[in-house]
RONU-495738 format. One line per 8 residues: for each residue x, y, z of C-alpha. Coordinates in nm, 3 decimals. Example, Ala and Ser with C-alpha at 12.3 -4.5 7.8 and 13.67 -1.06 7.14 Angstrom:
<pts>
1.230 -0.450 0.780 | 1.367 -0.106 0.714
</pts>
This chain:
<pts>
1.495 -2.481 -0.007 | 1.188 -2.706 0.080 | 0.848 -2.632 -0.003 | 0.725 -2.633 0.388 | 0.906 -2.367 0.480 | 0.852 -2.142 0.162 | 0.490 -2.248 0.259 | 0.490 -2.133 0.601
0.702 -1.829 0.482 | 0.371 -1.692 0.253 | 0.133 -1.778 0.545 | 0.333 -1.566 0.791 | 0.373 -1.287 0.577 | -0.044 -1.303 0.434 | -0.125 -1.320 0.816 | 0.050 -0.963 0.861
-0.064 -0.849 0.526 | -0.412 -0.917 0.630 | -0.332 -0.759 0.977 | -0.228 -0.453 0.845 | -0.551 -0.420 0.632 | -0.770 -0.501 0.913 | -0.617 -0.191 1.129 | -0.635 0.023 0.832
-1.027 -0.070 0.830 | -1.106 -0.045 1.210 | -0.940 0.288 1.223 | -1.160 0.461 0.994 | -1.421 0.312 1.154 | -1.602 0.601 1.417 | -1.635 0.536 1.821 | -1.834 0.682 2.059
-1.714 0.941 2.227 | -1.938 1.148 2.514 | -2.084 1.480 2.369 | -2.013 1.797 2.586 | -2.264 1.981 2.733 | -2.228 2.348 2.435 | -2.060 2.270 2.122 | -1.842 2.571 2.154
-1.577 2.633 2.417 | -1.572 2.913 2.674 | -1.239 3.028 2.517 | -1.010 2.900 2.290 | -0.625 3.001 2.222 | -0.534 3.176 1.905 | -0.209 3.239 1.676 | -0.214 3.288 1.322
0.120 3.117 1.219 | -0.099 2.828 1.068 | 0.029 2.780 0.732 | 0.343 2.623 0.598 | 0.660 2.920 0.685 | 0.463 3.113 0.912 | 0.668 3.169 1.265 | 0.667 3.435 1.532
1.027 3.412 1.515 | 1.054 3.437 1.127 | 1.022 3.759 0.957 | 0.834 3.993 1.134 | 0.544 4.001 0.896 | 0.193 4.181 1.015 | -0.108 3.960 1.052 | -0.390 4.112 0.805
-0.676 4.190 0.882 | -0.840 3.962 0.621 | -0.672 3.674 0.795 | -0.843 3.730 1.130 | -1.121 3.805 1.042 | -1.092 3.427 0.750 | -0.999 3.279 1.119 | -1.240 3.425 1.347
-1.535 3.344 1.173 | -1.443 2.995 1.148 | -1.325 2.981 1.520 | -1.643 3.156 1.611 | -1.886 2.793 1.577 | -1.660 2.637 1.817 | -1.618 2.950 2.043 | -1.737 3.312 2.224
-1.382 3.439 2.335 | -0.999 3.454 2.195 | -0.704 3.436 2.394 | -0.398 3.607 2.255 | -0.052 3.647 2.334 | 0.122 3.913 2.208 | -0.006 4.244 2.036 | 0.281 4.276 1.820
0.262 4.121 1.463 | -0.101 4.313 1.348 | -0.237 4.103 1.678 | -0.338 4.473 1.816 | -0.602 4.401 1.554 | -0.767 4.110 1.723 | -1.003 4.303 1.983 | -1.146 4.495 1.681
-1.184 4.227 1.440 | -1.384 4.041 1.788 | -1.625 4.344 1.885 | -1.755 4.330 1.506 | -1.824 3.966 1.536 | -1.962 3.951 1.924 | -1.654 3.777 2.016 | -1.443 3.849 2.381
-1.104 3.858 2.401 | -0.825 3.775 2.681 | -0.546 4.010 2.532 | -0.201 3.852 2.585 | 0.102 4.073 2.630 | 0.447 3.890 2.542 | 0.720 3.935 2.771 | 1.057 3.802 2.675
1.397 3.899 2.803 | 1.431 4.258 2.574 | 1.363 4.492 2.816 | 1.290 4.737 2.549 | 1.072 4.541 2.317 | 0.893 4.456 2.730 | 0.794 4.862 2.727 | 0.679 4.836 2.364
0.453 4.523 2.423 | 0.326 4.693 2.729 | 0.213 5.029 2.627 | 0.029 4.895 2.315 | -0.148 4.628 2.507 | -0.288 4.905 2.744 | -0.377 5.116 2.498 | -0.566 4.864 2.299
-0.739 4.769 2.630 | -0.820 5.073 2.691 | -0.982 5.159 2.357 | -1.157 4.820 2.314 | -1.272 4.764 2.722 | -1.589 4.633 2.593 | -1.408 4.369 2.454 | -1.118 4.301 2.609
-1.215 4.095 2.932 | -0.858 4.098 3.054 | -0.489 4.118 3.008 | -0.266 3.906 3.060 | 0.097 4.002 3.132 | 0.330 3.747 3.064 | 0.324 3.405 2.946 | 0.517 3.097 3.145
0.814 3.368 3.187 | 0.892 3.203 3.498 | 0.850 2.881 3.338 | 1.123 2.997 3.072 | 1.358 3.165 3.318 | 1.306 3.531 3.118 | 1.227 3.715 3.432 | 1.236 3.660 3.802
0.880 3.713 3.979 | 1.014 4.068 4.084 | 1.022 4.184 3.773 | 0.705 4.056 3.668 | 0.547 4.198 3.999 | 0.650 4.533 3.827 | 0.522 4.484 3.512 | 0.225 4.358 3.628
0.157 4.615 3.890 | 0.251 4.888 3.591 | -0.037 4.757 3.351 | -0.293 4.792 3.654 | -0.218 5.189 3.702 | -0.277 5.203 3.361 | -0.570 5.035 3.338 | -0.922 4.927 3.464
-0.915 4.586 3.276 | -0.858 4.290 3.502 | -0.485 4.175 3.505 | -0.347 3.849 3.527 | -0.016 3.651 3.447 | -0.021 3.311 3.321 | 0.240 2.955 3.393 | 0.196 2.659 3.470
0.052 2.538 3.803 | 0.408 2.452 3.959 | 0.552 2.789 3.915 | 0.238 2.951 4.067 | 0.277 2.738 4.388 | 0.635 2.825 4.409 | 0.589 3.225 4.354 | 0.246 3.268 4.563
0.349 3.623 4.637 | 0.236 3.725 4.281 | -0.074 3.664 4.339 | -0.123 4.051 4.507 | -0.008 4.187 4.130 | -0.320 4.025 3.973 | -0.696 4.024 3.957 | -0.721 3.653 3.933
-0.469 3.366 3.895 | -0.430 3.226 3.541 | -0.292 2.858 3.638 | -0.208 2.631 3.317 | -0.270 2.224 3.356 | -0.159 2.039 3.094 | -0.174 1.649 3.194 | 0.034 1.518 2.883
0.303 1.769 2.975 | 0.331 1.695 3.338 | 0.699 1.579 3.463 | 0.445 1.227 3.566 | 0.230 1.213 3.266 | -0.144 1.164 3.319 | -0.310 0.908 3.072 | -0.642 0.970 2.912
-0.846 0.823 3.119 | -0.724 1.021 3.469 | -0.650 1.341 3.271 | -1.033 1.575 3.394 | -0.964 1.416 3.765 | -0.602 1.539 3.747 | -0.732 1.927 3.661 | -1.007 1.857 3.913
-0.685 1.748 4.183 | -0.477 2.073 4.083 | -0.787 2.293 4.082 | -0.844 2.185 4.412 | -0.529 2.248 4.541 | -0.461 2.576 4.418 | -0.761 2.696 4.547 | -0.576 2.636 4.875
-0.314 2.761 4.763 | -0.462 3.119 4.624 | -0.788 3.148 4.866 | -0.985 3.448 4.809 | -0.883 3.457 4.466 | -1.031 3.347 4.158 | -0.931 3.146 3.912 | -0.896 3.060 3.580
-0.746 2.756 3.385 | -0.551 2.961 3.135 | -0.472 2.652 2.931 | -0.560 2.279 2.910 | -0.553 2.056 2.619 | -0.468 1.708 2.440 | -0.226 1.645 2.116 | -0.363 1.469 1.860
-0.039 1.352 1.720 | 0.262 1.247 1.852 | 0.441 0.994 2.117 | 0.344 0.853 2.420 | 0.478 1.000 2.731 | 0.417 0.690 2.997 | 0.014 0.597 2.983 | -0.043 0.960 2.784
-0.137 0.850 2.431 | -0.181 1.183 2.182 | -0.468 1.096 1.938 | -0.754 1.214 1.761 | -0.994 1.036 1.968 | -0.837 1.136 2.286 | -0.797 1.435 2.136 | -1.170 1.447 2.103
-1.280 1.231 2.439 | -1.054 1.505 2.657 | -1.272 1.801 2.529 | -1.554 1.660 2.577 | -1.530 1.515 2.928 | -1.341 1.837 3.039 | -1.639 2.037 2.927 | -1.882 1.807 3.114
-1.635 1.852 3.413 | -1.613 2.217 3.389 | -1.999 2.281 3.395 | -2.048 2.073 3.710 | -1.805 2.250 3.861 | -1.828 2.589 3.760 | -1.445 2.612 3.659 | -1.359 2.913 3.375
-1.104 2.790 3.111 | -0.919 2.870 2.796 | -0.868 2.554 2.582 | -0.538 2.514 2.347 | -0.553 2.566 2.078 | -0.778 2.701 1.799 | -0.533 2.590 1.523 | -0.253 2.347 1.480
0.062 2.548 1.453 | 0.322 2.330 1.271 | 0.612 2.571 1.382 | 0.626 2.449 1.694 | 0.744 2.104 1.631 | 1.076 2.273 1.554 | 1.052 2.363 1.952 | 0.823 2.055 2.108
0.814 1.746 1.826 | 0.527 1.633 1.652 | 0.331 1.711 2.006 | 0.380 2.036 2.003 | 0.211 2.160 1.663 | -0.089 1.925 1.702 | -0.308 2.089 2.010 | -0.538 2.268 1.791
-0.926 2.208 1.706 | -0.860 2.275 1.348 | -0.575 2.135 1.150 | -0.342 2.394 1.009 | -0.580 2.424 0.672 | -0.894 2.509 0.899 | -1.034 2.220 0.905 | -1.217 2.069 1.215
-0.992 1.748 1.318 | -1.286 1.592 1.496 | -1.662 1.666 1.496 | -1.806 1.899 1.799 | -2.061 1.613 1.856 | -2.114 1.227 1.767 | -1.844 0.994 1.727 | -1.508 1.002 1.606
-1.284 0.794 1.370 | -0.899 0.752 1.438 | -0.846 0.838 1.107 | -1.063 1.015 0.879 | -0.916 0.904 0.572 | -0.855 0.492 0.566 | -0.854 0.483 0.219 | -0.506 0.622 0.153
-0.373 0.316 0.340 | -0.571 0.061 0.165 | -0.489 0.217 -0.157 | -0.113 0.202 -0.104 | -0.165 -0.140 0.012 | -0.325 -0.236 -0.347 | -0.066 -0.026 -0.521 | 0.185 -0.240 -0.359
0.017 -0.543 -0.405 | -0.048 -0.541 -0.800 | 0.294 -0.400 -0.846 | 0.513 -0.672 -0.650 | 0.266 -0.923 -0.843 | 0.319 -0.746 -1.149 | 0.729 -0.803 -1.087 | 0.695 -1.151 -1.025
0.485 -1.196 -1.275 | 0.728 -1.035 -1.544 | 1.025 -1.260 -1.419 | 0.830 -1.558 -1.462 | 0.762 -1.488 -1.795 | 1.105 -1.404 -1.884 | 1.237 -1.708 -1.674 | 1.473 -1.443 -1.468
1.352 -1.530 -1.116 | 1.607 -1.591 -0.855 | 1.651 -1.925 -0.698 | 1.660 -1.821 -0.317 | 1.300 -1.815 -0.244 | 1.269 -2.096 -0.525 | 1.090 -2.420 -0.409 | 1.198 -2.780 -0.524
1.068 -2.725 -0.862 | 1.006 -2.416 -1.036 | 0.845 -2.471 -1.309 | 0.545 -2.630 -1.154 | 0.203 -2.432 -1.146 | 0.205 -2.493 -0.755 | 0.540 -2.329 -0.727 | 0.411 -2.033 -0.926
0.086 -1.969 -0.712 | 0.345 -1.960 -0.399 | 0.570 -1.735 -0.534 | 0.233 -1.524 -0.654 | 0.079 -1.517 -0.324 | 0.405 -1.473 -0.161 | 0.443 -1.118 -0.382 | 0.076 -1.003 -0.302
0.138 -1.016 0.074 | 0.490 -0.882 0.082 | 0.344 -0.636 -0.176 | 0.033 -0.550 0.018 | 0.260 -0.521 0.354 | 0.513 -0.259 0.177 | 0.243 -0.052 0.019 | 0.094 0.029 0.396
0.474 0.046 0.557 | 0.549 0.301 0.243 | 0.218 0.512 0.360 | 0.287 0.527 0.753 | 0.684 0.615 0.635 | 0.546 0.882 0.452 | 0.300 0.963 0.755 | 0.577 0.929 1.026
0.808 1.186 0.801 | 0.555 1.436 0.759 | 0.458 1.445 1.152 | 0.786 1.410 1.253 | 1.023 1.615 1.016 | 1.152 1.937 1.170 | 1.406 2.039 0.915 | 1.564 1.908 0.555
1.795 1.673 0.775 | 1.541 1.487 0.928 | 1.339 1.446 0.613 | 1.593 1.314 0.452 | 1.762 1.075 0.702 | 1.370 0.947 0.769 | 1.285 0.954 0.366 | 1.676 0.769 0.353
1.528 0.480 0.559 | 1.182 0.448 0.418 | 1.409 0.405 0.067 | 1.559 0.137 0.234 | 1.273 -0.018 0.334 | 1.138 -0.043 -0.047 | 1.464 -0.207 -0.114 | 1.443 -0.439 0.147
1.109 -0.530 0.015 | 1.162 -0.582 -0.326 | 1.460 -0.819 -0.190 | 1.181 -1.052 0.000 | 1.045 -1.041 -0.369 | 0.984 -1.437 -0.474 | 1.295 -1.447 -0.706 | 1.476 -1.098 -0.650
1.801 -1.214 -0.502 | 1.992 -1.512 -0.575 | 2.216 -1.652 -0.280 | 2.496 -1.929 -0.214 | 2.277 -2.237 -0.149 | 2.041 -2.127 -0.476 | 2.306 -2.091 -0.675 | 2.435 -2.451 -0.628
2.059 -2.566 -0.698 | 2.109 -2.385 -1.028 | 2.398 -2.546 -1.204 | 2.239 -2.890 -1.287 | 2.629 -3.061 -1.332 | 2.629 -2.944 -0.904 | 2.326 -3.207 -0.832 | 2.349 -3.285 -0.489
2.613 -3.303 -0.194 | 2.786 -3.662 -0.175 | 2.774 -3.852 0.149 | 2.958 -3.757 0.486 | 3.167 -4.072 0.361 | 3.306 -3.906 0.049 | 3.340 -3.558 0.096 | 3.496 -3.396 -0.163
3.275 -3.627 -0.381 | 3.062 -3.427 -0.618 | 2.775 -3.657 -0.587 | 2.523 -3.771 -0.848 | 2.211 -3.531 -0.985 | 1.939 -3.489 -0.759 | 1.598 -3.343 -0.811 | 1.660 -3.019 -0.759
1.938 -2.995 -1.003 | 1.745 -3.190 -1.288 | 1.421 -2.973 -1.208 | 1.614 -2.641 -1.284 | 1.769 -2.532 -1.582 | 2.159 -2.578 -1.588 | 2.213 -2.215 -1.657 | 2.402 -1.991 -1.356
2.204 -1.697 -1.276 | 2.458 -1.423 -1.150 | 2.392 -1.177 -0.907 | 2.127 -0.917 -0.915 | 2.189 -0.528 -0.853 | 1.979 -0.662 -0.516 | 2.229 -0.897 -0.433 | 2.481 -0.627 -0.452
2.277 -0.362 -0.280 | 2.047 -0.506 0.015 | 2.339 -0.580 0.237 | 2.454 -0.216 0.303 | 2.110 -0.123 0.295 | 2.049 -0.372 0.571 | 2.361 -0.239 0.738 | 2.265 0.145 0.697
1.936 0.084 0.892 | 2.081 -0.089 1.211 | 2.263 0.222 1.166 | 1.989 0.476 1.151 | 1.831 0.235 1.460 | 2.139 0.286 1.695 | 2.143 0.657 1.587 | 1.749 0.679 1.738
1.826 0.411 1.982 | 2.050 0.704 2.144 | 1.889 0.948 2.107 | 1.613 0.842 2.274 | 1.850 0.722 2.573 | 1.935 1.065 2.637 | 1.728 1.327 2.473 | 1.384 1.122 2.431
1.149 1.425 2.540 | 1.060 1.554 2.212 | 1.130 1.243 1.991 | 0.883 0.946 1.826 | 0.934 0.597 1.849 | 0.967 0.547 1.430 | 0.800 0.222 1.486 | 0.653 0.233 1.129
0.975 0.360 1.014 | 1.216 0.052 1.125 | 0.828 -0.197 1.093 | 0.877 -0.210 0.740 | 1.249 -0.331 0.708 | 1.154 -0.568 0.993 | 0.876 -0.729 0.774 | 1.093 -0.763 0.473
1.380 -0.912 0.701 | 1.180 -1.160 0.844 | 1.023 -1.307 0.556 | 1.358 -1.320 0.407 | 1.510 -1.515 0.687 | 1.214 -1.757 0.688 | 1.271 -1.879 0.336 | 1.654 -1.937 0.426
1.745 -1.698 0.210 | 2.116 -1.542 0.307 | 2.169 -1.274 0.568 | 2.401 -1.047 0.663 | 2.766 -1.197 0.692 | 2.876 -1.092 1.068 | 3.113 -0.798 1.133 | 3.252 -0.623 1.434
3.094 -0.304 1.349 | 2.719 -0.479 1.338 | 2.789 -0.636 1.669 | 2.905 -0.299 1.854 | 2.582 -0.122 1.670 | 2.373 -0.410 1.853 | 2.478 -0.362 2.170 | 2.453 0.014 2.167
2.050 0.005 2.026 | 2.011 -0.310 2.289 | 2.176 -0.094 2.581 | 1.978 0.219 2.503 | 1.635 0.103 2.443 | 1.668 -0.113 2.760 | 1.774 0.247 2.898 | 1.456 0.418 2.761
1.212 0.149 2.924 | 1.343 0.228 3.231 | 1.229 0.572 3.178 | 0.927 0.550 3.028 | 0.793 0.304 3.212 | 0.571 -0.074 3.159 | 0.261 0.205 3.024 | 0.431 0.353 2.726
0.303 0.091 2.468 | 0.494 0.235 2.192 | 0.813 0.261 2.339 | 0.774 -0.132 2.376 | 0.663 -0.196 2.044 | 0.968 -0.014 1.895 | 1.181 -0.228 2.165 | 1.055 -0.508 2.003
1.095 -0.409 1.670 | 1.481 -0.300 1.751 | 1.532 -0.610 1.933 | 1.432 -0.848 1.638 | 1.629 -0.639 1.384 | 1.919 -0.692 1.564 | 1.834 -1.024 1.611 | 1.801 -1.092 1.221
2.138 -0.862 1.140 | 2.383 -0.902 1.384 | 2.297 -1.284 1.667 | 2.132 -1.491 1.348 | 2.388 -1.429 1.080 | 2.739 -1.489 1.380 | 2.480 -1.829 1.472 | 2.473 -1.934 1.143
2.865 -1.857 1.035 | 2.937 -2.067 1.331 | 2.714 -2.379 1.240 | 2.857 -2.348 0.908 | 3.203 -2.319 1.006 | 3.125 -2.645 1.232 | 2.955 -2.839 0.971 | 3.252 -2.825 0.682
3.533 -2.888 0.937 | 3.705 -3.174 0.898 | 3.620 -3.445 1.214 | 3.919 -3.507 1.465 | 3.766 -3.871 1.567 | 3.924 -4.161 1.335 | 3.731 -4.336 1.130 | 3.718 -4.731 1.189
3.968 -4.747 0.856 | 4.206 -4.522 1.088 | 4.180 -4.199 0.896 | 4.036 -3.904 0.966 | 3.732 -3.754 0.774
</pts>
């Protein structure tokens, strides 16, 4: 291998090392971001089931009063009223634990398909109204029932219309726009009509920047739609972690920008609201992805994810990244660095000489940046699995691939892995290839093979392992490729996931080094990822940034693993067969 290319090989891979770092820096670095108009919200969605195990569908264990009261006081800077959905659980609780802290609450009464457990929810709910009127500034029956397909509107009519002869709090149900406009008639059940507008969650998702004129649009409309009657957005929000859906980017800082603006919006135009969420509620990624447990104003541990004023950093905590990219730069150094003393390095990403100080810098700078790239992969991996992992499955299928990402990356190591053409630059009887004239010919020495010592280096345990390791992540990429053909709604684009084994890939393949000998299976796993994703961009669309990086990303690994290594069988097949054209001497060569 020539020094140029093992040359342009470190400058490639110290311009993405140095790319990486520079987005770690800028995105701890704060924006502006508008202020709203009254740091706290007019109301602001609660559930307890914050911490790590808690569920509403796990054991049935009552809410203490302790823990409200831990929450409310937290919740009560950002806020003057709780909405709640259920009274079950120690939730009856909640309109207590509110009077003694001068908080209102919207009590919410759960209705499922039990027609039992219904009655149970019911007659609690109105008694607790009842007792805490003060309080309680409404009820409302039912949440997106319709929306679920638990009840038809009849039956909610009945419900409904039972809690107002039992009470003199205002009732109201609660869904999603949509379902209101398609079941007007329940509007005579209720006091006022609780209308949910979510732009992420739309079936045409609204990006950040048209999300407050979309609720504007809807609140329009169903004012139409429900004259005479008032109403209130029951819930509106913004992820701050997860996927794109089309332009709709979750984020802390949209996050952050939506509540603001929507609270500007909301004064001028005298809408009432309920924002989701108070908390993060990791349990319901099992049901809705990493989306779904991120809608809250406090992370899971109660603490605020962006400041009520001022502005706001991507992420608060840059220095995680940039320490995993030192880590990963003084250990790869540290490797290469312990080979060269021993005189163990590998010949594949060898230069013309190797004992040269030149060489040695290359092969040293070469390590840092691969290094300093696999330290910040290893940290979004670790990221991406912790967002993203519903169950002990998917943490270890996602932790299986980050693995093979470090693998990958210690094979781009200067040195790690030896391959056909190095080992032929090691032996120094080999010295070079003899003319096209005497093939067969073992030629005399050359400079490679008197630069190098004459002893064979055999194969490394990375020679023997980063082939199926290469092979098991275009397998884990056609798995999501799939999957995200046909069931993307709730799924991430792993783009830091598959990044990493990209990187080490590529640097690989730039210093010549060998790749992946082709196979049927590889080229039937290509065209199932290629098919898909293609697939998938039709769906989500030329906005969906993500879902194009991770196209690209897909497209190059299959690239480097399956069209590169049949390409260069095929040259090398072509260049050792023997010529059918005679020679001028009449034989053929």
């Amino acid at each position: 291998m020539n020094r140029r290319r093992f040359v342009m090989a470190t400058v490639i891979a110290w311009l993405l090392a140095i790319g990486l770092v520079a987005f770690a820096v800028r995105s701890g670095e704060p924006v502006p971001v508008a202020d709203a108009p009254d740091p706290r919200a007019q109301c602001l969605s609660y559930a307890p089931y914050r911490l790590p195990g808690e569920s509403p569908f796990g054991a049935r264990v009552r809410v203490s009063r302790e823990r409200l009261e831990t929450d409310f006081r937290l919740l009560a800077s950002r806020t003057r009223c709780i909405r709640t959905y259920s009274v079950q659980l120690g939730l009856d609780q909640v309109p207590a634990v509110a009077q003694s802290l001068g908080m209102d609450v919207m009590l919410g009464v759960w209705i499922g398909r039990d027609p039992l457990e219904n009655e149970a929810e019911l007659a609690l709910a109105t008694a607790v109204a009842n007792r805490y009127s003060t309080t309680v500034k409404s009820l409302i029956v039912g949440n997106e029932v319709l929306l679920r397909r638990e009840q038809p509107a009849s039956k909610m009519a009945g419900y409904l219309e039972q809690v107002r002869r039992g009470t003199k709090v205002p009732v109201t149900y609660a869904d999603v726009w949509e379902f209101w406009e398609r079941n007007a008639d329940l509007a005579r059940q209720v006091d006022f009509v609780t209308i949910h507008i979510l732009p992420y969650w739309e079936d045409d998702p609204v990006g950040i920047d048209g999300a407050v004129a979309h609720i504007g649009d809807i609140h329009a409309r169903m004012q139409k739609v429900f004259a005479g009657k008032e109403l209130l957005i029951g819930e509106t929000g913004w992820p701050g972690q997860g996927r794109m859906r089309r332009s709709a980017r979750p984020g802390r800082i949209e996050q952050a920008r939506f509540h603001r603006e929507f609270a500007v919006a909301a004064r001028a135009a005298g809408w009432r609201y309920n924002l989701i969420e108070a908390f993060d509620q990791p349990w319901k990624r099992q049901l809705e992805g990493a989306m779904g447990g991120a809608w809250g104003l406090f992370d899971n541990v109660g603490e605020a994810k962006f400041p009520a004023t001022g502005p706001v950093a991507t992420d608060p905590n840059p220095a995680s990244r940039l320490g995993a990219a030192a880590a990963g730069g003084a250990l790869a150094v540290c490797l290469v660095l312990s080979n060269l003393v021993a005189g163990r390095w590998r010949p594949v990403l060898r230069p013309v000489s190797a004992s040269g100080p030149v060489d040695r810098w290359l092969m040293l700078a070469l390590a840092l940046a691969v290094g300093v790239t696999a330290g910040i992969g290893l940290e979004a991996q670790w990221r991406y699995l912790f967002i993203w992992a519903r169950d002990p499955f998917e943490a270890g299928a996602i932790g299986a691939i980050a693995v093979c990402g470090l693998v990958l990356a210690l094979a781009a190591l200067p040195g790690a892995t030896a391959s056909p053409a190095g080992a032929a630059e090691t032996s120094g009887a080999a010295g070079t290839a003899g003319t096209a004239g005497t093939a067969g010919t073992a030629g005399t020495a050359g400079t490679a093979g008197t630069a190098i010592s004459g002893e064979r280096i055999g194969p490394s345990w990375l020679d023997r392992a980063w082939p199926p390791v290469a092979a098991f992540v275009l397998f884990g990429l056609a798995v999501v490729a799939v999957l995200l053909a046909f069931d993307p709604r709730y799924r991430g684009f792993p783009i830091a996931l598959y990044g990493a084994p990209l990187a080490a890939l590529l640097i690989r393949a730039m210093v010549g080094a060998e790749m992946l000998m082709p196979r049927g299976e590889r080229t039937v796993l290509g065209t199932i990822i290629v098919g898909c994703l293609a697939a998938n961009l039709w769906v989500e669309g030329l906005e969906n940034t993500e879902a194009w990086q991770f196209a690209v990303i897909a497209a190059a690994l299959v690239y480097l693993l399956v069209v590169a290594p049949r390409r260069a069988t095929v040259n090398r097949v072509s260049a050792i067969t023997p010529s059918s054209r005679p020679t001028a001497a009449g034989s053929n060569e």
